[in-house]
N, C-alpha and C positions, 0 to 999 in steps of 0.2 A: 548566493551560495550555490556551490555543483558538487553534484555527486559523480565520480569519476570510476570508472573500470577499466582496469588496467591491464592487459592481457590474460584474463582471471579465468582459472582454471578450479573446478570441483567434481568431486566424485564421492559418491556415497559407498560407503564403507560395505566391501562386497562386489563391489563392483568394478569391473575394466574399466568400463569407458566412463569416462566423464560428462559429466549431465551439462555443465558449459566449460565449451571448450575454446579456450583464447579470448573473452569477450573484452572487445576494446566499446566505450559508451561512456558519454558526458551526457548529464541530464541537470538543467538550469529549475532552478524554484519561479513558479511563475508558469510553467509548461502544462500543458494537457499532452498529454502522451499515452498511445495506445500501444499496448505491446499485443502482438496478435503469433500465432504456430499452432501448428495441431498440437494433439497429444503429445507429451517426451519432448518436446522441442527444447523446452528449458525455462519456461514464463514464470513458474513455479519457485524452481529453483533460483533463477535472477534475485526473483524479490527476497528468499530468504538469507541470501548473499548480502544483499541489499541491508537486510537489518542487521547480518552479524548473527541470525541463530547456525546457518551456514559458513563455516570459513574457508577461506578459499586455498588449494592445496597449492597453488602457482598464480603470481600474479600480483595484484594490489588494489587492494579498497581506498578511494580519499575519498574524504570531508573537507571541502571546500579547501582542497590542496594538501592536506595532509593526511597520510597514513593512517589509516582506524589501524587503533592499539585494540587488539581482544583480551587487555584483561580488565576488571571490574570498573574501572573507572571510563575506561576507554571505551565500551560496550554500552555502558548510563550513557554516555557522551551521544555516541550513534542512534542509541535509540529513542533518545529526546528527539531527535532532528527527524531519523525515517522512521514513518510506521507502516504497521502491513497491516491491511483485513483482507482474515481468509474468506474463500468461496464458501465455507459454511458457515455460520455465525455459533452454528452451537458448536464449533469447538475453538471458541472465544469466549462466550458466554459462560460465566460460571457462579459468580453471584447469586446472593439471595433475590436480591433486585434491581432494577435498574440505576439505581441511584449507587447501590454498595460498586457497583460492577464498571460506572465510566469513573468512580473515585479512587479507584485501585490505582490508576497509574502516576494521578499525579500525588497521590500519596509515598509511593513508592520512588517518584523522583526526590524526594526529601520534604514534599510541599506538608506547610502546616493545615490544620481540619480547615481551618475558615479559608485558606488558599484554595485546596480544595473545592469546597464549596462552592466557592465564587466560579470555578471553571465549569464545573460540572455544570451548575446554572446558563452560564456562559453556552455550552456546548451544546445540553436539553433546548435550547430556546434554538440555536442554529439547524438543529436536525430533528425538530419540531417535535420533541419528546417530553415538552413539559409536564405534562395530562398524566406521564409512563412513570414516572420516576420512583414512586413506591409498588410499580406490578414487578411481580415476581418472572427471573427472564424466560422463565419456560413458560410461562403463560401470554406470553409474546406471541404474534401473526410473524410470516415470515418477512416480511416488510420491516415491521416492526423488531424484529432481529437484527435486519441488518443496518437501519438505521442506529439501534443503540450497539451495535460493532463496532460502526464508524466514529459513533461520541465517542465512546473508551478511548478510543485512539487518537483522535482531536483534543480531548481533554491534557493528550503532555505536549500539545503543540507544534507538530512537527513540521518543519520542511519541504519534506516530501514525504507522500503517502502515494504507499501500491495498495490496490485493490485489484484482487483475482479472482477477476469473473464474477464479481458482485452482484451482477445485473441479471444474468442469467436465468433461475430461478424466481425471478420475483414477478408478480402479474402483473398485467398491462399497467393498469392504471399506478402502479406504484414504481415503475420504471424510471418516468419522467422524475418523481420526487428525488428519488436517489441521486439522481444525473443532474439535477439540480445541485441540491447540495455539492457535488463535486466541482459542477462550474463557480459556484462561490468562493469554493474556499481556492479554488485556482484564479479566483481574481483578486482575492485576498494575498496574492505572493507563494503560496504552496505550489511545488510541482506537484501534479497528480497523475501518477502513470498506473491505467485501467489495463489490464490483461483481458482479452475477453477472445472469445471465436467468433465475434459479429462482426465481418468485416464492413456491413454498412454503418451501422454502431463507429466503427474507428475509423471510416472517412468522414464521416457526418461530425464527430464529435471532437476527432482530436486536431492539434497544430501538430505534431509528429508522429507517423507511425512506425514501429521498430516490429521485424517481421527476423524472430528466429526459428533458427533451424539446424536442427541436430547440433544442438549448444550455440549455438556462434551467431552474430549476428549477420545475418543475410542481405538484406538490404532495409535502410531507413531513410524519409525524407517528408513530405510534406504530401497529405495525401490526396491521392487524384493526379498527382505527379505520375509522371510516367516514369521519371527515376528511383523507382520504390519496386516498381510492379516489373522490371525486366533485366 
């Protein structure tokens, strides 16, 4: 499956200039992909594109060749396949618990309580939250945040999952955990495209780095390549 961008153009309401501007990008399921820019560059923006909470004023969104429809059916559609965790977890996190709070979504795609279930199990076991599943998510560590961020989101099975800047705030020793779990499920067939500012972080980790800048993408290729950096 590929996610396609297609001359894509957005702008937030207010504003002049466009937060990405022309962005042409193919990204294949199976990918490790680091998306890296300073602040404003547009990493943000990409992935909320990417889901659809973002629509794009010029340009075209595909799923795996065809146009994303943004109306209700067409938007369930897109966001089965891509999902987004944000750089903060708590404003993800909204649940009583951790179990109400990764069951939300596949409830919400139509799934029945025992389908459900079975995913959320599924999930908890992958991102080693079994132990968590009745604490309450504010009484969650920060680690422990954004690991059940990322079940929520694993639980409607997506495609491609962006994380933005996930890593960042989390302490050493719980780095590695996280980065783990991403390399799984990117060996499990998911693209997984990480936004981060650590440029050792996105040679070290990914097969493609994508480096924008003031909307657009600037240069992408394999990194440590010298066709990426000049």
């Amino acid at each position: 499956m590929q996610l396609t961008f297609i001359d894509v153009h957005v702008r937030y309401p207010g504003l002049d200039i466009s937060a990405l501007n022309g962005v042409n990008l193919e990204i294949n399921t199976g990918e490790r992909v680091a998306l890296v820019g300073r602040n404003g560059s547009g990493k943000s923006t990409l992935m909320l594109t990417a889901n659809g909470i973002l629509r794009p004023h010029q340009g075209a969104l595909l799923l795996d060749g065809r146009p994303v429809r943004y109306d209700r059916s067409g938007l369930r559609e897109l966001r089965r396949n891509v999902g987004v965790v944000f750089q903060n977890p708590d404003d993800q996190l909204f649940s009583a618990s951790v179990y109400q709070d990764i069951s939300l979504g596949p409830l919400n795609l139509g799934l029945t309580q025992a389908e459900a279930h079975r995913r959320v199990q599924e999930v908890a076991e992958f991102c080693g939250l079994q132990e968590l599943l009745d604490r309450p998510t504010h009484a969650l560590s920060g680690g422990e945040k954004t690991r059940a961020a990322l079940a929520g989101v694993l639980a409607m099975s997506p495609r491609f999952l962006f994380a933005d800047e996930v890593t960042n705030s989390l302490d050493p020793w719980m780095r590695p955990q996280v980065l783990e779990i991403l390399d799984r499920l990117a060996d499990s067939g998911c693209a997984v495209i990480l936004a981060t500012h650590d440029w050792a972080l996105a040679s070290a980790w990914a097969q493609r780095v994508i480096w924008l800048e003031g909307g657009s993408v600037f240069r992408q290729g394999k990194p440590g390549a010298s066709s990426w950096l000049t």
